[in-house]
Structures are given as structure tokens and as C-alpha cells.
ZAVEXKE-564718 format. One record per residue (C-alpha): residue in three letters; x, y, z. Coordinates in Angstrom, 2 decimals. Layout:
% ZAVEXKE-564718
- mido_c1_c2_c3
- ALA_X_Y_Z;
...
//
This chain:
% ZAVEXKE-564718
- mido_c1_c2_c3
- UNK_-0.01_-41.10_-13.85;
- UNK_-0.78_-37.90_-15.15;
- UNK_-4.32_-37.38_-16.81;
- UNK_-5.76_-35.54_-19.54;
- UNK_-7.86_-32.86_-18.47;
- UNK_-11.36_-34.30_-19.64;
- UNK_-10.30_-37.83_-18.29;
- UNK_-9.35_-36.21_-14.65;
- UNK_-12.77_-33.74_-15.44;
- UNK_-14.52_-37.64_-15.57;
- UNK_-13.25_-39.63_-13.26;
- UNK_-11.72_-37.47_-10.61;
- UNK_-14.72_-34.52_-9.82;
- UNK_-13.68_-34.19_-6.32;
- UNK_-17.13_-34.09_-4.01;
- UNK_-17.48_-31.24_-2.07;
- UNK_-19.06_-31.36_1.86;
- UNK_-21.79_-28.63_0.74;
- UNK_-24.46_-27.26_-1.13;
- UNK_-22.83_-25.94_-4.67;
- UNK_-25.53_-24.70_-5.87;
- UNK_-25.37_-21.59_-2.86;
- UNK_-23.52_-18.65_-3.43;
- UNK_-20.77_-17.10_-1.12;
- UNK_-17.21_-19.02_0.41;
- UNK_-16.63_-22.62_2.82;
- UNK_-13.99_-22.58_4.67;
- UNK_-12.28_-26.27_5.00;
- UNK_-8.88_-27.32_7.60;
- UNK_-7.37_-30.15_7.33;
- UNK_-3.68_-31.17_8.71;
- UNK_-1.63_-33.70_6.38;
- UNK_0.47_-36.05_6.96;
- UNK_3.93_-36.20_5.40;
- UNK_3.65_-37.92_1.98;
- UNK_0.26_-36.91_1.77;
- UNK_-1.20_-37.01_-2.42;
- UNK_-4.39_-36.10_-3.86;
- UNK_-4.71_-37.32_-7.45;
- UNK_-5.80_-34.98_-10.17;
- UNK_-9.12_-34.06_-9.44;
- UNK_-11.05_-30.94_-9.81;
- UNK_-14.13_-28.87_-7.95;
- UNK_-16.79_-26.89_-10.01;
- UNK_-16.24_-23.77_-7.20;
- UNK_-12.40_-21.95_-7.27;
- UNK_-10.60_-22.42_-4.32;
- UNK_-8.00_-20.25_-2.15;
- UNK_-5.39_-22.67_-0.74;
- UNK_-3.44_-20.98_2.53;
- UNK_-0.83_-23.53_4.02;
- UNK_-0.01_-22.21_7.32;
- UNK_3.14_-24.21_7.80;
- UNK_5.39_-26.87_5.25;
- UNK_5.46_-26.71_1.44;
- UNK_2.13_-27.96_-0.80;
- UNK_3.08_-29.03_-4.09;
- UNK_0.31_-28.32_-6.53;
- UNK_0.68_-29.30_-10.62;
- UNK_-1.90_-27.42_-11.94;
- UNK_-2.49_-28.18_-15.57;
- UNK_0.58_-29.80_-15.82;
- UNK_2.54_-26.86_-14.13;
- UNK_4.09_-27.34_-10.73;
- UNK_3.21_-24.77_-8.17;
- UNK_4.73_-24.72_-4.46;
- UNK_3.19_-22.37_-1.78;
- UNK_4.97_-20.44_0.68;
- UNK_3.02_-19.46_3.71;
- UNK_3.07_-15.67_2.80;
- UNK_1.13_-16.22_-0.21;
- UNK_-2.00_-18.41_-1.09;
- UNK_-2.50_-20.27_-4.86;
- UNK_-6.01_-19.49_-6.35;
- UNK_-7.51_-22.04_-8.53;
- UNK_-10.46_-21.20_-10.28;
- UNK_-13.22_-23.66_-10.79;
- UNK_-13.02_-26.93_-12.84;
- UNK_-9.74_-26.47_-13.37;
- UNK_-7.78_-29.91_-13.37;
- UNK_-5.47_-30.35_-10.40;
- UNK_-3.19_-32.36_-7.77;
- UNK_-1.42_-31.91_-4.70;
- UNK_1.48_-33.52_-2.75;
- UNK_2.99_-32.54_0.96;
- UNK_6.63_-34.05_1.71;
- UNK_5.94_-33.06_5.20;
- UNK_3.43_-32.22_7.64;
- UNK_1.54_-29.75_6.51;
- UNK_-0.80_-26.97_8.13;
- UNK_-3.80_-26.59_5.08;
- UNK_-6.45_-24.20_4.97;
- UNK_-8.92_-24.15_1.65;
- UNK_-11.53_-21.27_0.74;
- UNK_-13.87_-22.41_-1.80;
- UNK_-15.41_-19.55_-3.60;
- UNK_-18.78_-19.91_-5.62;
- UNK_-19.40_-19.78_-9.54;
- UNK_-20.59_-16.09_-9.25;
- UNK_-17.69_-14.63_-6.49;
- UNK_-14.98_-16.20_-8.62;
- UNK_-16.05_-14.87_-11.83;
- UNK_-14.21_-11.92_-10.35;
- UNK_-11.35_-13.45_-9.73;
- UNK_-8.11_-14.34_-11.85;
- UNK_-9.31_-16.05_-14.53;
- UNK_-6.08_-18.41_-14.18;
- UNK_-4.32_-19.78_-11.50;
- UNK_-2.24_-17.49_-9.73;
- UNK_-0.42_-16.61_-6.51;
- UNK_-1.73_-14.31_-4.01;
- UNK_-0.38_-12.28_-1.27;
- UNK_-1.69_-13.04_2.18;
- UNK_-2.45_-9.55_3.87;
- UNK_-2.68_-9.23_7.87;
- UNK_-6.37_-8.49_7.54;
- UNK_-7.14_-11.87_5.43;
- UNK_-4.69_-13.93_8.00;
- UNK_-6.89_-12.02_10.36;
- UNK_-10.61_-13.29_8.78;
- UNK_-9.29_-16.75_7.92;
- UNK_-7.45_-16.86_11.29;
- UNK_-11.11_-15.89_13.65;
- UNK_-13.40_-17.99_11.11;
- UNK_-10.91_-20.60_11.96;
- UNK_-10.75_-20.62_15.31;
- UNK_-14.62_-20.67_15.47;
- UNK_-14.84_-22.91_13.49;
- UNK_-17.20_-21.48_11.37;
- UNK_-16.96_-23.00_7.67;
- UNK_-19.90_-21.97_6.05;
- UNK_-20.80_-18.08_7.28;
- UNK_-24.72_-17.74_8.40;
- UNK_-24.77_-15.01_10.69;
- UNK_-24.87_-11.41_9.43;
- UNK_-21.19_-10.80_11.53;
- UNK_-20.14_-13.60_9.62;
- UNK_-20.87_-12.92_6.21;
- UNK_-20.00_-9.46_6.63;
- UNK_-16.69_-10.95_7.45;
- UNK_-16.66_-13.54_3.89;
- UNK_-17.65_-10.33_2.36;
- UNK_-14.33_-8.23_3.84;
- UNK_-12.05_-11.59_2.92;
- UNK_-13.71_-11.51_-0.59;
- UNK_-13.12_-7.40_-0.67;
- UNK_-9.48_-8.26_0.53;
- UNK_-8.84_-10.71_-2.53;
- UNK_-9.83_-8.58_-5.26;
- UNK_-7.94_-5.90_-3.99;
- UNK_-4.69_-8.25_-3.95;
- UNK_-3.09_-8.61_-7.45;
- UNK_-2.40_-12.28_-9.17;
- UNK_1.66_-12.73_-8.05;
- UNK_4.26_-14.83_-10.05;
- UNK_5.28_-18.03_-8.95;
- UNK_6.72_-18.14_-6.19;
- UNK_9.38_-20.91_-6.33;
- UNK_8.82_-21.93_-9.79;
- UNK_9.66_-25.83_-10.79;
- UNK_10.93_-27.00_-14.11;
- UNK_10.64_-30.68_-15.93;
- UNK_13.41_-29.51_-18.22;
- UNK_15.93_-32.34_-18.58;
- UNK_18.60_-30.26_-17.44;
- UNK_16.97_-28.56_-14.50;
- UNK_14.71_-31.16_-12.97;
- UNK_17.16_-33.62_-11.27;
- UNK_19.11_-30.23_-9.93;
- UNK_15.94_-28.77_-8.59;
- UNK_14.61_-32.51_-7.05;
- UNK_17.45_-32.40_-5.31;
- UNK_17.67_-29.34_-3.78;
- UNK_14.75_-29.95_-2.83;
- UNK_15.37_-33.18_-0.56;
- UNK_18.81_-31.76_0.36;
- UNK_18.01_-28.18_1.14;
- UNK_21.57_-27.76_3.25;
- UNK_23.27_-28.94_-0.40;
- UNK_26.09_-26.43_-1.11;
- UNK_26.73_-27.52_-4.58;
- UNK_28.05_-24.59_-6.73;
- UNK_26.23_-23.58_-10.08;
- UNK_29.65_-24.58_-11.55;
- UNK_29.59_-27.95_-9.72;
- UNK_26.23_-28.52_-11.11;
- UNK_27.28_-27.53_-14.77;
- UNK_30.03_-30.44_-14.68;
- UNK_27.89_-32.78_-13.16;
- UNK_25.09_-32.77_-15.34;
- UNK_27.65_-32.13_-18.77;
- UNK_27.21_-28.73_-19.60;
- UNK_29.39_-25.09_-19.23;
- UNK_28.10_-22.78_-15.73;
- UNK_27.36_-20.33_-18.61;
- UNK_24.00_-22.54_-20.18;
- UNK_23.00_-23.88_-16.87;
- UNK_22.78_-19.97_-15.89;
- UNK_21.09_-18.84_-18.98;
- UNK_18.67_-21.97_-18.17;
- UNK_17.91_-21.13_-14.77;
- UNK_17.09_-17.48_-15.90;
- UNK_14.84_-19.11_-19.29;
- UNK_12.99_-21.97_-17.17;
- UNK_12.73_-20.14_-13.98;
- UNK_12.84_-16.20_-14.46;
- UNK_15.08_-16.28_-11.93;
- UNK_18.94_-17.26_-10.85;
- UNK_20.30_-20.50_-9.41;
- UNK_21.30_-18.63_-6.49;
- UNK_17.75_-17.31_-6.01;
- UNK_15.86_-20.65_-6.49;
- UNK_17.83_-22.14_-4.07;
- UNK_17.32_-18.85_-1.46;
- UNK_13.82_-19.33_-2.11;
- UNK_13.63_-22.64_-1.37;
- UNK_15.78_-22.66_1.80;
- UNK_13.37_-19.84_3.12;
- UNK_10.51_-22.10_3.01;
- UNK_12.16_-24.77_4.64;
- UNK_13.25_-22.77_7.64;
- UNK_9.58_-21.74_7.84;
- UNK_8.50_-25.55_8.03;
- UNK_11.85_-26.01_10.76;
- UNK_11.15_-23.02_12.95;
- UNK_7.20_-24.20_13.49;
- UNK_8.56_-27.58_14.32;
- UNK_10.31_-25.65_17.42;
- UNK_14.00_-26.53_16.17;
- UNK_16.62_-23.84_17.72;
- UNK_17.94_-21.14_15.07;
- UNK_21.39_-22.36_15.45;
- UNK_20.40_-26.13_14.17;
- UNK_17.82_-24.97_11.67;
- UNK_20.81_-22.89_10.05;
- UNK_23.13_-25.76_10.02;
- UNK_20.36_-28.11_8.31;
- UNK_20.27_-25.56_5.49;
- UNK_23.85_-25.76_5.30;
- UNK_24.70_-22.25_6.52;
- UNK_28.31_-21.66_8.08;
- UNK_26.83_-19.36_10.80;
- UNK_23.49_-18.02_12.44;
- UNK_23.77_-14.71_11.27;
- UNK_23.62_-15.03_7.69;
- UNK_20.66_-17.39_7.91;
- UNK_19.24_-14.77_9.59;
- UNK_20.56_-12.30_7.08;
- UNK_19.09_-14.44_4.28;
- UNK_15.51_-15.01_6.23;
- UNK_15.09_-11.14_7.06;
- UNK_15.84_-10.65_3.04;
- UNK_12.62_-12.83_2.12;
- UNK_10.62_-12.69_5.25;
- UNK_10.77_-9.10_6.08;
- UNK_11.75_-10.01_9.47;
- UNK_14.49_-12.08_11.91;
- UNK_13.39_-16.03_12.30;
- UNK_12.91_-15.05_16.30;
- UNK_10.52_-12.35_14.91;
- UNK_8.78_-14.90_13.40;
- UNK_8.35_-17.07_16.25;
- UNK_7.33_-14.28_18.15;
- UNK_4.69_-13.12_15.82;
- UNK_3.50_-16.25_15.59;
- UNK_3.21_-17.75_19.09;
- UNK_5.84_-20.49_18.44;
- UNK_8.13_-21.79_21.09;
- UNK_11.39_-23.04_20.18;
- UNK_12.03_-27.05_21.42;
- UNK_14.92_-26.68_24.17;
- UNK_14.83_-30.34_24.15;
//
């Protein structure tokens, strides 16, 4: 059930494991389950949110937000949101005090992640250090801080739609990411000429069928290839004919081959 935003403001104020009243960042990791849900809730401190593997699914003020791993979605304080993981997913949250995210976005945004604020996030991380105290420390909440206002607000992502038209093509996709359905396949199924469902795509979603759908496949194989599945069967479950132009497609969004990846990231493929 979706909420209003004064009922969620009421009845949903998520608590937070630390002192709001402080000044400066906590750092909170947590590991979800598939079908994981948080209803809509909201925290009086903005918050970073970094998934390091899967898809997040966050409606914030009744907009639907998905994260890719290369970027993090900034929500600034008491603003009404929920969140929902199909499968496992890899979450990191920065919570940012009143003060530090007055200069920040003043609206919920996307944000690139940099190698120096993988870097911070990554060593706080492994220390497991979630509120800085030591001068090295906040020195380094200082640099991540430095490195966000530096970064400029993104657009979405892969954007979602509730349009009538759009939705059930979009659910879909997203449950069957190897689905080779043409835009003209889609037009006749759901009643319409390829021409409107085009013009839709480009009205609801700034951006192409063919795009949404690259988009979406990319963060899939990201979710695939830290699971440890081979290159050759993650292409196949996104319903490529061959290797090489999922790799093609990959290097287009990612900036890099899927083996690159792996190898960037310390991730073992499962020869099982």
C-alpha cells in the first residue's frame, strides 16, 4: 500500500542506530536477501545508498528509482521512501547529517561513484569503522564528503514508468531479461502501432526501447558475473546469440570487458 507522505512521515520514521543530533556521516552494511522490502519510511539525516552487487529498487516519492553499481541514489533527509531487492543484494548506506546535506542536492538524485569514494567507502568498510572518531578517519568522511560535492546530481539511470502502456512491458523485461521481444512485437501485443510505443518510450523514459532494455541487461550481467556464472552462460541468460556481442554491449556501458570486471574486482568465475 502506498502512503501519503505525512502518513509514512507518522507512522514509518525509520530509527536510526546513532546519535542524530551529531554532525558528520555513519556508515551502515547490510546484505539482503532476495525479496527483501522495506516499507515507506523515512530518516531525518540524507542518505547515500551504494549497492555493490544486484539491483535496489527504490520509489521515492512515488517515483521508481533502480541503482546500478556505478552510481549511488542520494536521498536527502525526511524524504518519504521504500525499497525492494529481487535478488541478493550487496548494500552499503552513508547517512549524512542535517548540516553536511544542506549541501547536497536538494532532491533525490543519482550519483557517480568515483575510484576515490569506492576507495573511502571500500577501507571504512573493511574496518569496519561506521561512525569516524579518529582524526585519520574523519579526515577520510571529510575527503568522501569533498568527493560528493564535487560529483554532479546524474539522471536516472534505468528509469521505470507506471504508464499503462509501458509498465507490463518494462515488468517484464525485467523478470525475463534474456526476452527478445521486438518493439514491433510489443506494439501488437499490447494494441498499439511500433510508431506510439516508440514515441512513448522516448516521452516516459527519455530514452529508446532498445536502450532501456541495454540498460537493464547490463545490470543484470553485473548481478550474474558476481555470482561467478561463466561469460558464455551469463550471455545466453540475457538472450544473446554469442559471447562477443555481450561483451560488445557490456564494454559499451561498463567501460570495460565482463573479464575486466572480474578482474578488477577480485571475482572468480564458478567452473562448477
Amino acid at each position: 500500500m502506498q502512503l501519503s507522505q505525512d502518513t509514512a512521515a507518522e507512522q514509518y520514521r525509520y530509527p536510526l542506530p546513532f546519535d542524530t543530533q551529531s554532525e558528520g556521516i555513519y556508515l551502515l552494511r547490510e546484505n539482503y536477501a532476495p525479496e527483501t522490502q522495506f516499507s515507506a519510511h523515512q530518516h531525518p539525516w540524507g542518505q547515500l545508498n551504494v549497492v555493490e552487487s544486484g539491483v535496489l529498487e527504490f520509489t521515492i516519492n512515488d517515483s521508481l528509482m533502480l541503482s546500478p553499481p556505478q552510481y549511488a541514489i542520494w536521498i536527502p533527509p525526511n524524504t518519504t521512501h521504500s525499497s525492494y531487492s529481487r535478488r541478493h543484494v550487496a548494500y552499503r548506506a552513508v547517512f549524512i547529517s542535517v548540516a553536511w546535506s544542506k549541501l547536497m542536492p536538494s532532491k533525490p538524485c543519482m550519483i557517480k561513484m568515483t575510484p576515490l569514494l569506492r576507495a573511502v567507502l571500500a577501507d571504512l568498510g573493511e574496518r569496519g569503522v561506521a561512525a569516524p572518531q579518529t582524526d585519520a578517519d574523519l579526515r577520510l568522511g571529510q575527503v568522501l564528503l569533498d568527493q560528493l560535492l564535487q560529483s554532479e546530481a546524474e539522471p536516472v539511470y534505468l528509469p521505470w514508468s507506471k504508464d499503462a502502456m509501458l509498465e507490463p512491458i518494462l515488468s517484464t523485461l525485467e523478470r525475463e531479461p534474456d526476452n527478445n521481444r521486438t518493439l514491433s512485437a510489443w506494439a501488437a501485443y499490447r494494441h498499439t502501432t511500433e510508431r506510439t510505443l516508440a514515441r512513448r518510450f522516448q516521452k516516459q523514459l527519455q530514452m529508446s526501447f532498445v536502450e532501456w532494455r541495454s540498460r537493464l541487461r547490463f545490470l543484470t550481467a553485473i548481478g550474474m558475473l558476481r555470482q561467478g556464472l561463466p561469460i558464455k552462460e551469463v550471455a545466453l541468460n540475457l538472450g544473446f546469440s554469442t559471447s562477443s556481442a555481450f561483451i560488445a554491449q557490456f564494454r559499451r556501458h561498463g567501460g570495460m570487458s565482463p573479464e575486466q570486471y572480474r578482474r578488477e574486482r577480485n571475482l572468480l568465475p564458478n567452473r562448477l
